[in-house]
Structure formats: C-alpha cells, structure tokens
C-alpha positions, 0 to 999 in steps of 0.5 A: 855385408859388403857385398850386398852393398855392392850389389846394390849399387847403380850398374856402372857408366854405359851399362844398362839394366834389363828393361824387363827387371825393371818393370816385374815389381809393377807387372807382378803388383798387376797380376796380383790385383787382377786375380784378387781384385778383378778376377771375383767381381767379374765372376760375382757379376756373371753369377747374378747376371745368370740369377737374374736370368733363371728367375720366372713367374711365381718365385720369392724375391728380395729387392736391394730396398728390402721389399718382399715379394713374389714375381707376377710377370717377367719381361726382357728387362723388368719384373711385376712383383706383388707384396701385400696386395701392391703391385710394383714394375721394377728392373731386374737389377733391383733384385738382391741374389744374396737375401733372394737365395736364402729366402729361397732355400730350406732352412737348416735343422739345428741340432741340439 
C-alpha cells in the first residue's frame, strides 16, 4: 500500500516527468475517437459518394423526403426524377442510399 502511494507522488524539486507520458492519455483518447468516430463516417460518406455516382437513367430511387421515383435524366450535379406522372429536378444529394439499395435489391424468400 505504501508503495503505490509513493508511486504516486509528485517527481521530487528539479526532476522533471517525460513530456511524452504526459500527454499519451489525451494522444490515446484521440486515436480512439478517430477510429470509432472519425474513420466510419469518412467511409460511409465515399460509399455514397460512389452510389450516387453509379446511379444512371431508369434506376428506382428513394429521396431523403420520402419520394419514390424513377430517374429520367442524369446530370453532373442533379437528377430528373418521375413519380406518379410529376416531374421533379433534385440534386443528387437528396437521394437516400439506405432506403434506395433495399428498394432495389430482391426480397428475401421467408422461410416457413
């Protein structure tokens, strides 16, 4: 017990501590925020980034409003979208990844 208080007691007059040791707790708390934090969102952002590149004439889209349409014309920054007979020019940031892939992809077979 004594000696773990001892331990713990401020380096005597004229000694210094490493200036490394005194900052790893805040360089570790970083290196973990950026990996759990940081790191997923810039990978999540290039994933939509690329979807929204791939997406072309005549594919089924689901827009951040909730609007389903399909993609009449595709430009550099926007799209011309049709649902229910409306014609609507949104940007392509406006198209959700998330609800567009599982509109998109077949629907599993439950088993009974």
């Amino acid at each position: 017990m004594i000696n773990q208080v001892l331990l713990m007691a401020p380096p005597a007059a004229g000694a210094t501590g490493n200036p490394v040791m005194q900052f790893l707790p805040l360089i570790l708390i970083f290196v973990v925020f950026y990996f759990f934090m940081i790191y997923p969102q810039i990978k999540k952002n290039k994933a939509q980034k690329k979807f929204r590149e791939n997406l072309g004439k005549g594919d089924k889209v689901i827009t951040i409003g909730g609007v389903h349409a399909k993609i009449l014309e595709a430009t550099e920054h926007t799209f011309l979208i049709e649902s229910e007979g409306t014609k609507l020019r949104i940007d392509r940031t406006a198209v959700s990844m998330e609800a567009s892939q599982a509109l998109n992809t077949p629907a599993k077979e439950e088993k009974k």
